[in-house]
C-alpha positions in Angstrom: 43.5 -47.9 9.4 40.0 -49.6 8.6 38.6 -51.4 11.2 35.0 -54.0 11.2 34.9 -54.9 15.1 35.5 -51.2 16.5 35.2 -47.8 15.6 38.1 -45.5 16.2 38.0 -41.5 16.2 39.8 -38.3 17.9 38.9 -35.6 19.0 40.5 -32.7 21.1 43.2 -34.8 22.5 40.3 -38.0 23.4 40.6 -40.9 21.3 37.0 -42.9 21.5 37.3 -46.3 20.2 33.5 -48.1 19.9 33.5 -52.4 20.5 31.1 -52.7 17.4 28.8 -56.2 17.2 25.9 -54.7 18.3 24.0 -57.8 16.7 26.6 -60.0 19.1 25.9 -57.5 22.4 29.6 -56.4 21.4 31.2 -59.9 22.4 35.4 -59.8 21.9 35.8 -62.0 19.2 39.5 -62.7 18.2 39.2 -60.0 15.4 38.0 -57.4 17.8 40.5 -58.0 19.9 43.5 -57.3 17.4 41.8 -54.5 16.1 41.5 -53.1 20.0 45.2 -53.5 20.1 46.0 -51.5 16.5 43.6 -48.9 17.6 45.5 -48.8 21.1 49.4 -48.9 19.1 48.1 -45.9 17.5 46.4 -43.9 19.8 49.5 -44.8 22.1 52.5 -43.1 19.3 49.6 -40.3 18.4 51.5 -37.5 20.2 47.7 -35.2 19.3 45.9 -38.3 22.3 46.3 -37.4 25.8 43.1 -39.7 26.8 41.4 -42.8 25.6 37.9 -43.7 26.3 36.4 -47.3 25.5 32.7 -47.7 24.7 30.3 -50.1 23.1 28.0 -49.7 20.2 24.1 -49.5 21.6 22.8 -50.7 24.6 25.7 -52.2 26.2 29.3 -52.6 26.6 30.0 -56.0 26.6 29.2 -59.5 26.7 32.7 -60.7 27.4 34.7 -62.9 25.3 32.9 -64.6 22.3 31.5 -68.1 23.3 30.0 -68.4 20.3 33.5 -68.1 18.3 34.6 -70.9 21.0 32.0 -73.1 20.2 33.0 -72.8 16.6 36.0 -73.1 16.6 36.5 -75.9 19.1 40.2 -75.2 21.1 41.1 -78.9 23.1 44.0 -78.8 24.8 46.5 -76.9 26.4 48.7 -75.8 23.3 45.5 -74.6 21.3 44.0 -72.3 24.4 47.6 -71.0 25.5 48.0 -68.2 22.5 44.0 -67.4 22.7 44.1 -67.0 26.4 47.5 -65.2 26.3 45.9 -63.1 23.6 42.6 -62.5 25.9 44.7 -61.5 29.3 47.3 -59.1 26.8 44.8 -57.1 25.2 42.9 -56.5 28.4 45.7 -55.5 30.2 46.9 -52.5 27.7 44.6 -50.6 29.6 46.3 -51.1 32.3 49.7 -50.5 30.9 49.1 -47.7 28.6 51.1 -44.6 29.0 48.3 -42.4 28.5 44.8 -42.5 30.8 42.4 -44.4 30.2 38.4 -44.3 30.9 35.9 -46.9 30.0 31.9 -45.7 29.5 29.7 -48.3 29.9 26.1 -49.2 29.2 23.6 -52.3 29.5 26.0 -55.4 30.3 29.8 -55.6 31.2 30.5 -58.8 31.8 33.4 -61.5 32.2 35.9 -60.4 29.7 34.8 -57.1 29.3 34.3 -56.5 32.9 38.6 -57.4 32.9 38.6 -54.2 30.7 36.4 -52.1 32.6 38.4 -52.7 35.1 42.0 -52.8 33.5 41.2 -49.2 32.7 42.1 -45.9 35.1 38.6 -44.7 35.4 34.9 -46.1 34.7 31.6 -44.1 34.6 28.2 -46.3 34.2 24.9 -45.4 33.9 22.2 -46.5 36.0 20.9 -49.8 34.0 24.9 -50.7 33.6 25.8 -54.0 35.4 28.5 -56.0 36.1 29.7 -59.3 36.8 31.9 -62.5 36.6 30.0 -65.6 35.8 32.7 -68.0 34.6 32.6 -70.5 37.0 28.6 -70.8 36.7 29.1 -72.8 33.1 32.8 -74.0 34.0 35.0 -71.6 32.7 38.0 -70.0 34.8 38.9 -66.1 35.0 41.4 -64.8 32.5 42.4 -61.4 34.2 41.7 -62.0 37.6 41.5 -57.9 38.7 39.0 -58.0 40.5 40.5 -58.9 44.1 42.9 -56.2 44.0 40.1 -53.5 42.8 37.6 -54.7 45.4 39.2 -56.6 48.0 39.1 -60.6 48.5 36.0 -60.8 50.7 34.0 -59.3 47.9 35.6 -60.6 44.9 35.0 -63.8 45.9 31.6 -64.2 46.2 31.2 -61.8 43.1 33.7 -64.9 41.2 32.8 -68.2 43.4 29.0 -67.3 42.5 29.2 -66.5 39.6 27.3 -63.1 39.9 26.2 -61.3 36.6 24.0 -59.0 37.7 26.3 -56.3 40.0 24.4 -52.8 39.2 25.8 -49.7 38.8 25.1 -48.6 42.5 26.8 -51.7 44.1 29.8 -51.5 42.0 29.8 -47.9 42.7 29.9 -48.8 46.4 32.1 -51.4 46.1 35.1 -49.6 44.1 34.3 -51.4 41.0 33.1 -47.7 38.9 34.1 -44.4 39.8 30.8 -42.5 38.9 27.1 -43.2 38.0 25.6 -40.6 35.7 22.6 -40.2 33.8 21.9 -42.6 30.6 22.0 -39.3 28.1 24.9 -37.6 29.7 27.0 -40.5 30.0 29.3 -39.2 26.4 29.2 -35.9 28.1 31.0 -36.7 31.3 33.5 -39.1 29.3 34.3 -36.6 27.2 34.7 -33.9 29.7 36.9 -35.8 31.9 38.7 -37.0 28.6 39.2 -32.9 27.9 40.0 -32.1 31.4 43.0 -34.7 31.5 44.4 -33.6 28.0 44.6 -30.2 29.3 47.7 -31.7 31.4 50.8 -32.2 30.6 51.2 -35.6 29.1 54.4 -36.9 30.7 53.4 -35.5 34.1 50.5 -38.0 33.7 51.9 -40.7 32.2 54.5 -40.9 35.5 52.1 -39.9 38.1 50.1 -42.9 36.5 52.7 -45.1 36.7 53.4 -44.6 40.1 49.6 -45.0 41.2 50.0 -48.5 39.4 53.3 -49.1 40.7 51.9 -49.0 44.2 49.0 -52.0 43.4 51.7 -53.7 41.3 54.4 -53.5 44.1 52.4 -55.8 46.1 53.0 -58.8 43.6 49.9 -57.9 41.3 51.6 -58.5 37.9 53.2 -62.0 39.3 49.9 -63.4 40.5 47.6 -62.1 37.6 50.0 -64.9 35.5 49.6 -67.0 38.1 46.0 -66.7 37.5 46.1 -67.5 34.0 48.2 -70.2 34.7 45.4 -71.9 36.3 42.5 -70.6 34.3 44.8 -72.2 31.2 44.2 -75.3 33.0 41.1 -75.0 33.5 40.1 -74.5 29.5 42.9 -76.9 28.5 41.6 -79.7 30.8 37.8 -79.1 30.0 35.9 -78.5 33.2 32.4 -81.3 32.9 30.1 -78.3 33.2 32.0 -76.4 30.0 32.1 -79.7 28.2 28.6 -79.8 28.8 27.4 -76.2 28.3 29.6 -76.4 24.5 28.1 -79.3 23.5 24.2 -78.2 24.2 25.3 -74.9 22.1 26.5 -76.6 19.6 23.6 -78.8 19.0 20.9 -76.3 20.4 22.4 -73.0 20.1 23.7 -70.5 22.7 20.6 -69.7 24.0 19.9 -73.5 25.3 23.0 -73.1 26.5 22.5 -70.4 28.8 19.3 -71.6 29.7 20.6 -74.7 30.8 23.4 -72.9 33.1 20.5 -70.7 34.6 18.3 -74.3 35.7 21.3 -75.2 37.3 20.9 -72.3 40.1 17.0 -71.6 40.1 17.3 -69.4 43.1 19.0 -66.1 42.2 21.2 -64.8 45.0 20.1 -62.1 47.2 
């Protein structure tokens, strides 16, 4: 299948697939997210895939979901925002839910949306100048996959989500449960693809059910129930139309993105510690 938002390959039982807008910092646009989901379907039935890794073109991983496709295409309402958020929260999760492991290498930025991913998937190796964060609430938006309390704990997800924090590097989110290893910049495809190898080297169904059982013991707790609760709410939020989003949408579309974000920034001139 020919994709334009990813890259999709396989090799000795890894399937890589590449978020591709380098020019948009990889941002999930709606096309990139269906083409995530084809690429998963068949890596997924591929009998020859026993491990998926997800990766970003250049310098980083991801901006998150595409604000610039939302201030295009202008969803009001709660009917118009349901199937985009529904869309949003579904493809993250098949990280989560795929049958097969699943290990996200990330570079540069990882942030709101993407960060959902890093997360939604089994395992996550960064390199040093990686970070991390949530910063929704700083331009009024709400949290489509809300992961990050049962990765980290609610103490600390909290004050990564209620502030808005976008700059969580490597070696916090290593200490904090967020990653799982820190490696070097140029060995980063190395230690992917090893631990891709290493877990293809076992049999499949034995991981696919010890998987499931490591999930089903976060999930047993009333994960899956309170993630929809979560987008519940965060479908609110984006069908209401917080003031601040209103605002922030309406100074990119008349002064671009980059106004926008400046904007957000003078609203909190003192960077947290």
């Amino acid at each position: 299948m020919a994709f334009s938002t990813i890259l999709y390959e396989t090799v000795d039982g890894v399937a890589r697939i590449t978020l591709n807008r380098p020019e948009r910092t990889n941002a999930l646009n709606q096309t990139m997210l269906s083409e995530i989901c084809a690429a998963m379907d068949e890596a997924e039935v591929d009998e020859g895939v026993r491990a998926i890794v997800v990766q970003g073109a250049g310098k980083a991983f991801s901006s998150g979901f595409d604000l610039k496709e939302q201030m295009e295409r202008r969803p009001t309402g709660v009917a118009q925002w349901r199937p985009l958020l529904r869309k949003d929260f579904d493809t993250v999760m098949r990280f989560w839910h795929c049958p097969k492991p699943t290990i996200a290498a990330v570079r540069g930025p990882c942030l709101a949306g993407a960060c959902e991913l890093a997360l939604a998937c089994d395992m996550t190796v960064a390199t040093p100048d990686a970070f991390f964060g949530e910063p929704e609430l700083r331009f009024g938006a709400g949290i489509v996959v809300m992961l990050l309390p049962w990765i980290v704990g609610p103490k600390i997800a909290k004050e990564i989500i209620l502030l808005g924090e976008d700059r969580v590097s490597a070696e916090r989110a290593l200490a904090i449960g967020m990653i799982n290893r820190v490696t070097a910049d140029d060995a980063l495809d190395e230690t992917v693809t090893r631990m891709g190898r290493h877990l293809a080297a076992i049999d499949p169904e034995l991981v696919k059910q010890t998987k499931r059982a490591l999930n089903r013991a976060i999930e047993a707790q009333g994960m899956l129930e309170a993630l929809e609760s979560a987008l519940d709410i965060d479908l609110a939020i984006e069908g209401g139309g917080s003031p601040d989003k209103i605002a922030f949408m309406d100074i990119a579309r008349e002064k671009g993105l980059k106004a926008a974000l400046a904007w957000r920034d003078a609203r909190f001139p003192e960077r947290m510690p």
